[in-house]
PLY file of the C-alpha trace (Angstrom):
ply
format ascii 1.0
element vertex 156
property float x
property float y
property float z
element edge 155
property int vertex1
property int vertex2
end_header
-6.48 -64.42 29.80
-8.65 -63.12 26.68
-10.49 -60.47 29.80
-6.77 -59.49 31.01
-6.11 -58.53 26.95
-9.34 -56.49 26.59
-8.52 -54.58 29.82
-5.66 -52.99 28.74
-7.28 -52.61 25.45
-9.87 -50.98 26.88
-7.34 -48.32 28.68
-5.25 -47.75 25.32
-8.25 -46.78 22.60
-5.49 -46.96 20.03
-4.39 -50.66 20.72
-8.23 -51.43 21.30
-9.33 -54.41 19.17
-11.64 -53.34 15.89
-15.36 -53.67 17.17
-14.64 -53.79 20.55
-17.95 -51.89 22.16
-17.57 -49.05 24.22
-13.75 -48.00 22.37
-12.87 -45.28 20.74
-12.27 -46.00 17.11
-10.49 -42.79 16.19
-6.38 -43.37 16.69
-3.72 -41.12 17.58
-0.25 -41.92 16.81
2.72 -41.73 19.78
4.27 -38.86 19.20
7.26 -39.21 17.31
10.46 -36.91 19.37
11.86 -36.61 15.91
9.23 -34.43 14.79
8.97 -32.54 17.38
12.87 -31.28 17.73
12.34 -30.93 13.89
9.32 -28.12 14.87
11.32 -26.57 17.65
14.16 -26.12 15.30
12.51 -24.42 12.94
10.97 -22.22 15.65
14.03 -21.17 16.83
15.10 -20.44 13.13
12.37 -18.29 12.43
12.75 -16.75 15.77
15.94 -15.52 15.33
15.35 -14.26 11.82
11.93 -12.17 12.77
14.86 -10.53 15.41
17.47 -9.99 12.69
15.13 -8.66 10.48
13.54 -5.79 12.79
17.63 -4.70 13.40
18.44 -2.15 15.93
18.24 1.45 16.69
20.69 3.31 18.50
20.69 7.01 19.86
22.76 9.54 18.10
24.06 12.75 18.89
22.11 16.19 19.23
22.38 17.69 15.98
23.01 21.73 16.36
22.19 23.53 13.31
24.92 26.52 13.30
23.28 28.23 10.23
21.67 31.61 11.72
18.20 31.39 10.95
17.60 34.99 8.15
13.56 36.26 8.07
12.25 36.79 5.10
9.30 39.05 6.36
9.36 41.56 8.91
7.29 40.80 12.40
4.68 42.72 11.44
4.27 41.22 8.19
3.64 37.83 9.62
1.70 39.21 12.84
-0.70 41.06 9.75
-0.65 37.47 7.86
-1.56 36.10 11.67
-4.58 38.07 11.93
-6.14 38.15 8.56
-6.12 34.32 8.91
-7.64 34.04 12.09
-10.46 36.56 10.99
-10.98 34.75 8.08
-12.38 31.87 9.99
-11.48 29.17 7.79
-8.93 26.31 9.26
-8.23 24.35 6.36
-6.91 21.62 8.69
-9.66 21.22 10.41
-12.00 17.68 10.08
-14.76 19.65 9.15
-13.06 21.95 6.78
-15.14 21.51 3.18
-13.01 23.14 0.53
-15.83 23.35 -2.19
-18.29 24.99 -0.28
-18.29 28.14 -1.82
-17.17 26.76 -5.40
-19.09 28.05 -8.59
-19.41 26.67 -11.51
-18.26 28.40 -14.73
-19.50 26.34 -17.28
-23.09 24.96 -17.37
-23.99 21.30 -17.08
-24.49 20.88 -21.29
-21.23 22.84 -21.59
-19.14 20.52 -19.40
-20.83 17.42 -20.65
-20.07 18.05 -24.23
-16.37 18.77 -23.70
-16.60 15.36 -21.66
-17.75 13.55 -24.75
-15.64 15.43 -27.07
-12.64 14.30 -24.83
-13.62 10.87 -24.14
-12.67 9.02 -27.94
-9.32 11.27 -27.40
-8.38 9.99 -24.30
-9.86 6.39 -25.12
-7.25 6.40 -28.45
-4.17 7.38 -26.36
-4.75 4.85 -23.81
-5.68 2.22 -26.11
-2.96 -0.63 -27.38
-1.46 1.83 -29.75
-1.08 4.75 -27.44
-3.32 6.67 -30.47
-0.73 6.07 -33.29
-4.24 5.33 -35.53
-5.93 8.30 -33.97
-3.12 11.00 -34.50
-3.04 8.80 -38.50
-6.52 9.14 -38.99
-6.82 13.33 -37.82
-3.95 13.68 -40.65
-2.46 16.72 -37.91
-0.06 19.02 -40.09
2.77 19.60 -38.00
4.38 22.68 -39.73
8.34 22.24 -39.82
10.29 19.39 -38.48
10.41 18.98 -34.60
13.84 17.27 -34.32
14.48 15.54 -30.57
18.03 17.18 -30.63
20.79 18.41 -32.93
24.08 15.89 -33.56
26.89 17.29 -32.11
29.08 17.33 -35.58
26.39 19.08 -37.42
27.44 20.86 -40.74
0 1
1 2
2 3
3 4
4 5
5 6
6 7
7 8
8 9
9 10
10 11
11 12
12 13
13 14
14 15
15 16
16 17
17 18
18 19
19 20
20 21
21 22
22 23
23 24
24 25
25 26
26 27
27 28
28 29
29 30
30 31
31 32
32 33
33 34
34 35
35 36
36 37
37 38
38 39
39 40
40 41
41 42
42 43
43 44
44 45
45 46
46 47
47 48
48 49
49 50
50 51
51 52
52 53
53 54
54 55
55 56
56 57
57 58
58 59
59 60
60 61
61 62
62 63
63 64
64 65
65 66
66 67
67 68
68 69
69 70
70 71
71 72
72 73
73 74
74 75
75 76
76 77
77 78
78 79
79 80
80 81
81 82
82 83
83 84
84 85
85 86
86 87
87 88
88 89
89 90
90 91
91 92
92 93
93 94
94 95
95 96
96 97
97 98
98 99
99 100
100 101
101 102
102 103
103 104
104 105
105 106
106 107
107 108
108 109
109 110
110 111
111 112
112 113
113 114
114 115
115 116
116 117
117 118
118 119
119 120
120 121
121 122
122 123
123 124
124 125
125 126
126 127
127 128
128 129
129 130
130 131
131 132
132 133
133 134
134 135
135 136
136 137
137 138
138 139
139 140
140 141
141 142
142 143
143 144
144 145
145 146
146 147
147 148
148 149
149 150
150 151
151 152
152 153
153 154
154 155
């Protein structure tokens, strides 16, 4: 009787006694039918809410604008603009276009660095916490008159 036991043991790994040589000792559980109509549920849900969510588009109507299109320029104005560009040789939507190829400099390198660091404890102050309250107290600015934001209505 004890060999009849240990033969289905040995078919079900998860009923197989502890020890028993040549089992498996990992287990699976039976799958429970409750948890999987649970999972199927809630793929349906979400389902149905990724389709309600994208919505629907629908064909319209032509529009017809009825406004009569009015030039500005004259043909040969825009044929002249035409050609200039296309002599010009420059596409500026083109990949390759590069914008700053013929850029030059004003200002020297020294120039431009010492306006940098001039600038710098400026911008620093009305960035900082205060939004350069203590900066604009501490360069004691004389503002000449009084800038008012607006006038009352029932002025005298």
């Amino acid at each position: 009787m004890p060999e009849a036991n240990q033969s289905v043991a040995a078919d079900r790994p998860d009923q197989a006694p502890a020890g028993a040589a040549g089992t498996n000792p990992m287990t699976f559980p039976e799958p429970n039918l409750e948890m999987n109509m649970n999972r199927n549920i809630a793929i349906a849900i979400l389902a149905a809410a990724a389709a309600a969510a994208t919505g629907n588009a629908f064909a319209d109507d032509i529009t017809i604008d009825t406004t009569p299109f009015v030039s500005s320029r004259s043909r040969t104005e825009v044929q002249t603009e035409l050609a200039q560009y296309k002599q010009s040789g420059v596409n500026p939507w083109s990949i390759s276009y590069h914008q700053l190829r013929a850029f030059q400099g004003a200002k020297t390198r020294e120039q431009v660095t010492g306006e940098y660091i001039t600038a710098r404890d400026r911008v620093a102050a009305f960035t900082g916490e205060d939004s350069g309250s203590a900066y604009l107290a501490r360069s004691r600015a004389v503002v000449a008159g009084t800038t008012l934001a607006g006038q009352p209505q029932r002025a005298v």
